[in-house]
C-alpha positions in Angstrom: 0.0 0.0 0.0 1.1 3.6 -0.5 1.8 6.0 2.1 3.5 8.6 0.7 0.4 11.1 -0.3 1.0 14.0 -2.7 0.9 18.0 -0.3 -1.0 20.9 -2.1 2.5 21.7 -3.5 2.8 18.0 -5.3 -0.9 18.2 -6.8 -0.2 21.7 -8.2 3.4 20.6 -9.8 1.2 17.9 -10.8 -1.3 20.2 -12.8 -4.0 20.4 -10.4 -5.0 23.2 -8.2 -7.0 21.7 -5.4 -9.6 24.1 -3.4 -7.4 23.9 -0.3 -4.5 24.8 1.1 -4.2 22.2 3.8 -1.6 20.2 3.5 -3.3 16.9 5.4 -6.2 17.3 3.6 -4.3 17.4 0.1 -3.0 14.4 1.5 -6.1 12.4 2.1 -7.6 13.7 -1.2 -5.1 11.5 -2.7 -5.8 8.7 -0.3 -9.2 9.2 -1.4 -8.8 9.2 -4.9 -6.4 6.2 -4.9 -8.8 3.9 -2.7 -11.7 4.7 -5.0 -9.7 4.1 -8.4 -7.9 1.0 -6.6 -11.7 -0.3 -5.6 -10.2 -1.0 -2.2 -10.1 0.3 1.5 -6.4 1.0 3.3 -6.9 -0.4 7.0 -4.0 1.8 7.7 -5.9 4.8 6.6 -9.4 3.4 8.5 -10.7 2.9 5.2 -12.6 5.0 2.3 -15.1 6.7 4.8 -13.0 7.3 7.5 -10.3 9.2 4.9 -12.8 11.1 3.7 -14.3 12.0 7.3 -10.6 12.9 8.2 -9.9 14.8 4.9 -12.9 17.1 5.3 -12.2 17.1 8.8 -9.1 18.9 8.2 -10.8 21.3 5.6 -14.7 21.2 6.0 -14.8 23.8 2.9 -12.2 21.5 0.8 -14.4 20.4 -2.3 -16.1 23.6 -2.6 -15.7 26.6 -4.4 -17.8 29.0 -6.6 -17.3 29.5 -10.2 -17.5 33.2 -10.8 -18.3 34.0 -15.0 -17.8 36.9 -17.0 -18.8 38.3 -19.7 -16.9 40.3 -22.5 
C-alpha cells in the first residue's frame, strides 16, 4: 500500500489546483482518490469513509468553491 500522499504543492506541480491549502487534507484527497480508483479500503488509513471523514475534517470547505463567470 502507498503512504506517501502527494501536499497541495505535489498536486499543483502535478497540474492540479485543489480548493485547499491544507496540507493533510491534500494528503487524504489523494488517499481518497487512490482507494476509489484501486476499488479498495487501506486499514492503515481506516478505510474510504474514514479518509474522507478525516480529509474534510481537516478542511470542511475542501471540495467547494464557486465558479465566478464573466462576460466580454
Amino acid at each position: 500500500m502507498r503512504n506517501n500522499w502527494r501536499d497541495c504543492k505535489a498536486w499543483k506541480d502535478f497540474g492540479v489546483e485543489l480548493s485547499t491549502t491544507n496540507n493533510e487534507a491534500a494528503k487524504l484527497f489523494d488517499a481518497v482518490l487512490t482507494q476509489y480508483v484501486g476499488w479498495y479500503d487501506d486499514d492503515s488509513l481506516g478505510g474510504l469513509e474514514k479518509s474522507v471523514e478525516k480529509m474534510i475534517g481537516n478542511d470542511p470547505n475542501f471540495g467547494t468553491y464557486h465558479n465566478t463567470f464573466t462576460s466580454d
